[in-house]
C-alpha positions in Angstrom: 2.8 101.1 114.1 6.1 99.1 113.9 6.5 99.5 117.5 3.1 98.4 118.9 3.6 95.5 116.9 7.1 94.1 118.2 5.7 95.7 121.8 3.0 93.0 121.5 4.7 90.3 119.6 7.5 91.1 122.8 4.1 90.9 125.0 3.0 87.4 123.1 6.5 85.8 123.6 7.1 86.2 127.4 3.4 86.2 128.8 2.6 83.1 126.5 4.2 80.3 129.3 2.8 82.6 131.6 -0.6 83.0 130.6 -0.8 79.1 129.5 0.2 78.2 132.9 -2.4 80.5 134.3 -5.3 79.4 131.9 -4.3 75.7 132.1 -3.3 75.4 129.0 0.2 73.7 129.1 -0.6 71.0 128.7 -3.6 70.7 126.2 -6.3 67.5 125.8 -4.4 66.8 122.5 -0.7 66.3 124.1 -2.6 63.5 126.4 -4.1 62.3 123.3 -0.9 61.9 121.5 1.1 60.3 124.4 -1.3 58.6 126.6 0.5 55.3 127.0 3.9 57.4 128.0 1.3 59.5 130.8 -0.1 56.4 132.1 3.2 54.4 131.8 4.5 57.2 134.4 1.5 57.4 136.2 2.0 53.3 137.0 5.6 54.2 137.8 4.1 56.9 140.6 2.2 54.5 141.9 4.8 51.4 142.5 7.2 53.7 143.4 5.2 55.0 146.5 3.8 51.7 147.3 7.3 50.1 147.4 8.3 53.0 149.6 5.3 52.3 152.1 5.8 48.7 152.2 9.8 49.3 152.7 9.0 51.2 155.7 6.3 49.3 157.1 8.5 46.3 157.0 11.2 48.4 158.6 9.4 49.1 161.2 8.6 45.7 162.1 11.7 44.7 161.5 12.9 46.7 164.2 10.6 45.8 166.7 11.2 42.4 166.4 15.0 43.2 167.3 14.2 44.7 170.4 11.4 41.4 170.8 14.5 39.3 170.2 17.0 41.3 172.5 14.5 40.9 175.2 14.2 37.2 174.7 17.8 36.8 175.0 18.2 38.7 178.1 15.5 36.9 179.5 17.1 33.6 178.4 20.3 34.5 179.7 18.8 35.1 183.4 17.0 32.4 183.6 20.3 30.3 182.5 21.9 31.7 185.5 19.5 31.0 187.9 19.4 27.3 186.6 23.0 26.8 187.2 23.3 28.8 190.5 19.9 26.2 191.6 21.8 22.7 190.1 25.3 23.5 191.3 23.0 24.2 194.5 21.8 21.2 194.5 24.8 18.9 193.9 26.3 20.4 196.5 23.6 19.3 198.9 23.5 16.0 197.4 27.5 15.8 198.0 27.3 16.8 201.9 24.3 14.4 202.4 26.3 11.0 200.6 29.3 12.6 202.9 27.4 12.2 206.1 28.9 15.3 207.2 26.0 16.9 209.3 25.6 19.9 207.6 23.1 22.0 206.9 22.0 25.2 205.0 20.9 28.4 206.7 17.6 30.1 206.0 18.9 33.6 207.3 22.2 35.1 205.3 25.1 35.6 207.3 25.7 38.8 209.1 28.9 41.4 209.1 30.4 42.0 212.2 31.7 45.7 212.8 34.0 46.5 215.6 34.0 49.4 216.8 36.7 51.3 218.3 
């Protein structure tokens, strides 16, 4: 009789986590009771946490696109630059040649390469 009862006060001890678990009884209605401002304090701490992370990405995200906006912009700033100078310092010169009375003018068609062949 000994036995059967350390066999089911053995029983008791290791199945009792086990068997709370499975019956859903870890955690009882009185524990909440007891420390409902701690549950909800954590349960407001959850919820800021994963909202901070959402907005964090979000604004990563658009953060990023905005640098490849902005890399754009440059590049397109930086070609038309170029074609403003290559057009003025065009244009001076023409205004140079025509105050020099030189008779020159410019050629519509590009110059060609001449091969020889041997």
């Amino acid at each position: 009789m000994a036995s059967s009862n350390r066999q089911t006060a053995n029983d008791s001890d290791n199945g009792s986590w086990f068997t709370r678990i499975r019956h859903g009884r870890l955690l009882s209605t009185d524990f909440f009771a007891r420390n409902w401002v701690i549950v909800l304090t954590i349960i407001i701490m959850f919820l800021i946490y994963i909202t901070n992370k959402y907005q964090c990405q979000t604004r990563m995200e658009t953060i990023q696109s905005l640098q490849h906006r902005l890399e754009i912009v440059k590049t397109e700033c930086v070609l038309q630059h170029s074609r403003y100078m290559s057009r003025t310092r065009e244009s001076a010169m023409r205004e140079l040649v025509d105050t020099m009375h030189l008779g020159l003018s410019i050629r519509e068609l590009p110059p060609y390469k001449i091969s020889r062949d041997r």
